[in-house]
N, C-alpha and C positions, 0 to 999 in steps of 0.2 A: 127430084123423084118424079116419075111419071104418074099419070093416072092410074094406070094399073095397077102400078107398086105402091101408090099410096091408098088405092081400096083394099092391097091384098093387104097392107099394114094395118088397116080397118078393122077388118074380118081375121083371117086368119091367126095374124101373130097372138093379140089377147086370148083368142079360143086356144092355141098351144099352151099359153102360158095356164092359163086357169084350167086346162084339162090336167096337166102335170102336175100343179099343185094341188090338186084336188085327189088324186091317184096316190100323191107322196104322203099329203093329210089325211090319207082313208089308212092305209099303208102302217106311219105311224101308230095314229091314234088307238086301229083295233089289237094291232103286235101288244100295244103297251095292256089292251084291256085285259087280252090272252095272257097276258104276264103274269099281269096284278090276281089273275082270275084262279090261274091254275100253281100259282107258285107263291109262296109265303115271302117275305120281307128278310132277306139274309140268306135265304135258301138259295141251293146251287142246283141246276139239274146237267148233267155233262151229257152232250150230244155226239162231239168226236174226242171222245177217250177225256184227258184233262185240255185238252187242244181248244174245245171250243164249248163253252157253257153260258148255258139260260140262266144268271143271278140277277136275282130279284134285288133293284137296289132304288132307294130312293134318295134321288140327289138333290140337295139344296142348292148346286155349285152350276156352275157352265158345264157347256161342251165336254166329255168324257171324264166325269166327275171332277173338274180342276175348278177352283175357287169357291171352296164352300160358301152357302150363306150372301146375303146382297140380292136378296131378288129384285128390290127395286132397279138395281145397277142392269142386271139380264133385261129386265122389261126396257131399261132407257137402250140398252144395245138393240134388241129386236127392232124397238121405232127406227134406231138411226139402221140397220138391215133391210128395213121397208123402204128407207127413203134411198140409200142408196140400189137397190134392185129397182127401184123406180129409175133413179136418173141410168140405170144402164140400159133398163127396157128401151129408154127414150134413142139413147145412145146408139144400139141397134137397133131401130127400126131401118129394115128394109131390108136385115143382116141374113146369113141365112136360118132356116126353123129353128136348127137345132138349137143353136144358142136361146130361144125363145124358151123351148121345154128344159135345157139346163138353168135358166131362172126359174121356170116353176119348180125346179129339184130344188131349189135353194129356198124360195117362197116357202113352198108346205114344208119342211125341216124347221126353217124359222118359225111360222105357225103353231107346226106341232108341240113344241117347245114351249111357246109363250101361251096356247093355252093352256097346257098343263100347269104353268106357274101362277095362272091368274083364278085356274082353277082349284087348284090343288097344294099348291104354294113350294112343290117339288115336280122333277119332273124323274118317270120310270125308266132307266136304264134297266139291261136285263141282258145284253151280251157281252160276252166276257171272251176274252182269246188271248191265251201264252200258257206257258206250261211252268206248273205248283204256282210259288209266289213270286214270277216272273210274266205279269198279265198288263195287257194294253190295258188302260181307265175301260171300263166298263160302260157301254153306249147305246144306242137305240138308232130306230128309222132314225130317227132326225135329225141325228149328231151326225150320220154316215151320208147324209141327204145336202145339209149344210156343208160338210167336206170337200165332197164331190162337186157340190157345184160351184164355191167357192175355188177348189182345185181349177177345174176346165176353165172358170171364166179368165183366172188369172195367166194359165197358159196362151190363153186365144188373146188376153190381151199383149203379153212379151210377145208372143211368135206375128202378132201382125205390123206389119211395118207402118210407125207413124206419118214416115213422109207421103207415104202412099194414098193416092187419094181416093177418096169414099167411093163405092158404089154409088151411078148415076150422077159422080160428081164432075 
């Protein structure tokens, strides 16, 4: 890696990455406060017709209400999330930006999540989408945050060819 590309790895990549997570952990946290704030626990509010609705849900489980209960077990997942977004921050450096702000999409989704459980011992889902009793688990920023970024990383990892060698290599 040259000089350059290793001051821009310096500077620039952690400023993406902590700007994004910090955008996704604002993003989160206030949607959820809006939630809790304006809408009762059980309560439905429907935005497009039965298609897509605000329910007020408090989840003790993972990711779109699946695994009630074990918050210890989510706390150990989120560390090991931390550590592997770590070793991939490492992994790209030098890679291009984007990849830098879809780890901070992953970062503040995990965040969001784990402070609510450290705080709150549930974390607030509140969007809802399928039509009567045919609905996606019910989710929030940070379920849709973790998704996505887990989604892209995994693509960018199958679609880049291993034999190929590294940038600067």
């Amino acid at each position: 890696m040259s000089s350059e590309a290793a001051s821009r790895s310096a500077r620039v990549e952690p400023a993406i990455m902590a700007l994004t997570t910090l955008v996704v952990l604002l993003a989160d946290q206030l949607s959820k406060a809006a939630d809790a704030a304006l809408i009762g626990v059980g309560e439905r509010v429907r935005i497009v017709g039965d298609l897509v609705q605000l329910w007020h849900v408090q989840n003790r489980g993972a990711a779109f209400s699946l695994f009630q209960g074990g918050t210890l077990l989510f706390v150990v997942v989120s560390v090991l999330a931390f550590g592997l977004i770590g070793y991939l921050y490492r992994s790209f450096r030098g890679g291009p930006m984007w990849l830098y702000a879809v780890l901070g999409v992953a970062l503040g989704g995990v965040l969001g999540n784990l402070i609510d459980r450290l705080r709150l011992g549930y974390v607030t889902d509140f969007v809802s989408v399928g039509i009567g009793d045919l609905r996606w688990p019910t989710f929030n920023v940070a379920d849709a945050s973790i998704v996505l970024g887990i989604g892209v990383i995994v693509i960018r990892l199958f679609l880049t060819d291993a034999d190929r060698p590294a940038a600067g290599a």
